[in-house]
C-alpha positions as CSV (number, residue, x, y, z in Angstrom):
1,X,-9.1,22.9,-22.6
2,X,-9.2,19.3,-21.6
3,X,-6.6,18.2,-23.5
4,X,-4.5,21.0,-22.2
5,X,-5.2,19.4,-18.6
6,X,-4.5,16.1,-19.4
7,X,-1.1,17.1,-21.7
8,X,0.2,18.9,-18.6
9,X,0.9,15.9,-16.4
10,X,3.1,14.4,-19.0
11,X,4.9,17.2,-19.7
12,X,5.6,18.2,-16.1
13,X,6.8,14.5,-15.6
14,X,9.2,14.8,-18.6
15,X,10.6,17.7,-17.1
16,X,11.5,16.5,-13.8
17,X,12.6,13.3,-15.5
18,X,15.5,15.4,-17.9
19,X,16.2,17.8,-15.3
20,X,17.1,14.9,-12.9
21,X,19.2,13.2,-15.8
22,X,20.7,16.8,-16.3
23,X,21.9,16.9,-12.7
24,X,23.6,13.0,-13.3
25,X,21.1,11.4,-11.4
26,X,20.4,7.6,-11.8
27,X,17.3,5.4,-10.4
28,X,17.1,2.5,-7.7
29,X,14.2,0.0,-7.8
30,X,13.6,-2.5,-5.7
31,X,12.7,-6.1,-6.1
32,X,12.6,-7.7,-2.6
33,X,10.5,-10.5,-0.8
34,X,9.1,-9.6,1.6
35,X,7.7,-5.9,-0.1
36,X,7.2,-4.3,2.9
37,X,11.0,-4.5,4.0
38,X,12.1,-0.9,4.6
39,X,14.3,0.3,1.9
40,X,17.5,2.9,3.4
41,X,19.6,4.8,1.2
42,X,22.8,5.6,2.2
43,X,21.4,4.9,6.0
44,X,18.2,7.2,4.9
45,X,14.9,5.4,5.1
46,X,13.0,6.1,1.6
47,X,9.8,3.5,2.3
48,X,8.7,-0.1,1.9
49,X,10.4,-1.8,-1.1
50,X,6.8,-2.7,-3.0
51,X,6.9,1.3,-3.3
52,X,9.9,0.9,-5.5
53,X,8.9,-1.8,-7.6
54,X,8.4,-1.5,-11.8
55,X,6.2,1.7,-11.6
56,X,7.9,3.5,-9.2
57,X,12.0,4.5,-8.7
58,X,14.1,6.4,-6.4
59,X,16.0,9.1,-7.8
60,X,19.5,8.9,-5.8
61,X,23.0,11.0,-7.3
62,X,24.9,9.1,-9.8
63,X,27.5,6.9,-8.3
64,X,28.3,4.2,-5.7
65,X,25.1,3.7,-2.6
66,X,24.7,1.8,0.5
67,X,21.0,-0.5,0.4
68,X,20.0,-2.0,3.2
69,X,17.0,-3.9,3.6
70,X,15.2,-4.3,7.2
71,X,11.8,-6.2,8.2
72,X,12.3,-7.4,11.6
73,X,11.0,-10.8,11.0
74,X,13.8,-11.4,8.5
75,X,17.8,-11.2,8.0
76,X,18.9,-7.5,7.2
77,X,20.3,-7.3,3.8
78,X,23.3,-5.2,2.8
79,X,24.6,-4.4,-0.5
80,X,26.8,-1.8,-2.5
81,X,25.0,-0.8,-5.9
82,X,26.5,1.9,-8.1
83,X,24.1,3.9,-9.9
84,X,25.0,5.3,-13.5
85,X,23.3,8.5,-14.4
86,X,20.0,8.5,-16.1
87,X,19.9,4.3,-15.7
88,X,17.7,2.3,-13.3
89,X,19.6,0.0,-11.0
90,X,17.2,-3.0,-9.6
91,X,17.8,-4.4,-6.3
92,X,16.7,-7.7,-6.2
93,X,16.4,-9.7,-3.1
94,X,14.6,-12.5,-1.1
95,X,15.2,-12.6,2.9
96,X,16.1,-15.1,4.9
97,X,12.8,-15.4,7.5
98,X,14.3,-15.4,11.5
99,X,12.4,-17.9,13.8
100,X,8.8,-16.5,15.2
101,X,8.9,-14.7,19.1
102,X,7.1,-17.1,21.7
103,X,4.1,-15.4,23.4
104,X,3.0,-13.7,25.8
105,X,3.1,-10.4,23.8
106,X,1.2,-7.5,23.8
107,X,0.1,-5.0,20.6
108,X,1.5,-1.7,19.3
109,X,0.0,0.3,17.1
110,X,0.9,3.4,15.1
111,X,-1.4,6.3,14.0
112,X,0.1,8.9,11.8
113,X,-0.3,11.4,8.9
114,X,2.2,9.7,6.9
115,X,1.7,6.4,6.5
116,X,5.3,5.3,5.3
117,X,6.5,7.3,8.1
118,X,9.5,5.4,9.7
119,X,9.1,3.1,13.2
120,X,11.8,2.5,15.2
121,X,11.3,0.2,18.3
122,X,14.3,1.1,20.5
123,X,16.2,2.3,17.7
124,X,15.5,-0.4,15.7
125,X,13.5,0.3,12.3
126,X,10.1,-2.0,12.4
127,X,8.4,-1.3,9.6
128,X,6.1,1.7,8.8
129,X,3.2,3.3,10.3
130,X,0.5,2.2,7.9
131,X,1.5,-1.4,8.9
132,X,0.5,-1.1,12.1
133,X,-2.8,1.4,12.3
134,X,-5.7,-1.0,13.1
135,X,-6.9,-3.7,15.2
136,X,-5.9,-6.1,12.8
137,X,-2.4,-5.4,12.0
138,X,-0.7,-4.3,15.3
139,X,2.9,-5.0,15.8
140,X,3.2,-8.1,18.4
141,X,6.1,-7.3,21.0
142,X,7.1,-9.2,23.9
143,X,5.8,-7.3,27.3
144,X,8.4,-5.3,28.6
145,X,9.3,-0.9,28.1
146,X,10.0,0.1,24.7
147,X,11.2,3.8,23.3
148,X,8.8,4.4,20.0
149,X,9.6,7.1,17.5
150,X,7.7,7.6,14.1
151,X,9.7,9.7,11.7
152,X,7.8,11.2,8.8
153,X,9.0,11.7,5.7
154,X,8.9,16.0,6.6
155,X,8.5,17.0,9.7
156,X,9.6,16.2,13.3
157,X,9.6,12.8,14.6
158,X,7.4,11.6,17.5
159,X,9.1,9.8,20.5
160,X,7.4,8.1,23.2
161,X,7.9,5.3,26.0
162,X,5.4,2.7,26.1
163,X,4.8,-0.2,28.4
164,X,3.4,-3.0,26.7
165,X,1.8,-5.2,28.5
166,X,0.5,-9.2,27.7
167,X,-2.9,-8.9,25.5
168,X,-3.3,-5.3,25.8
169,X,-3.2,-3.0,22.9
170,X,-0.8,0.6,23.3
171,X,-1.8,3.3,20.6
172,X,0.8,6.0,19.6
173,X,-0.3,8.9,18.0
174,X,1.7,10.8,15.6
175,X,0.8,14.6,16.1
């Protein structure tokens, strides 16, 4: 019996992996200093790029895609990739680094179920929620009001207005 349970992993993988080959779909993978630079798809966010390294892929339909690469400390990235059916297109990259904000700032951080869920700081995609959850690694903004909205990879997104304010700490809670 416990070769049965440890069989059926491997065959359930192999099946997803010819039915997705079957339906002439190819694979990205991404290769990109800095990793946690959100990876988007066609304008669809699909995680940090050290998800998508040599372990793991993203299946995507076979044919031509739109990659862009954001981390808001860095250049954004765009590139055309086309993507052959049942092959593995890598996305190598290295960003150029943009000069460091001057302080005062304040802190934001994110809590939320998902921890590769999507933030957006006035529209513009930050990084994910994991990478902002404790004391230590709270996203550093210049005081001022900012719209926040987490978007989970299911579900509804969160939205909320924040004041941040010079060495204070805002929390946003995912719910």
């Amino acid at each position: 019996m416990r070769l049965l349970t440890r069989a059926l992993p491997v065959i359930t993988l192999t099946f997803f992996s010819v039915a997705a080959f079957a339906q002439g779909n190819g694979y990205i993978q991404a290769k990109v200093d800095p990793g946690r630079a959100g990876v988007f798809v066609d304008g669809k966010y699909v995680g940090p790029a050290a998800n998508f390294k040599i372990a793991r892929k993203y299946a995507v339909a076979a044919g031509e895609h739109e990659i862009k690469l954001v981390e808001p400390r860095y250049e954004e990235s765009t590139a055309k990739v086309t993507v052959a059916a049942g092959k593995t297109s890598v996305i190598s990259a290295k960003m150029k680094a943009l000069p460091l904000i001057k302080p005062p700032y304040g802190r934001l951080r994110t809590m939320a179920p998902d921890k590769f869920a999507a933030v957006y700081i006035n529209d513009h995609f930050y990084g994910h929620a994991g990478e902002f959850n404790n004391p230590m690694q709270g996203l550093l903004l210049p005081p001022g009001e900012y719209a926040v909205r987490i978007v989970p990879a299911s579900g509804a997104p969160h939205e909320e207005k924040v004041k941040i304010e010079a060495d204070k700490t805002v929390i946003v809670r995912e719910k």
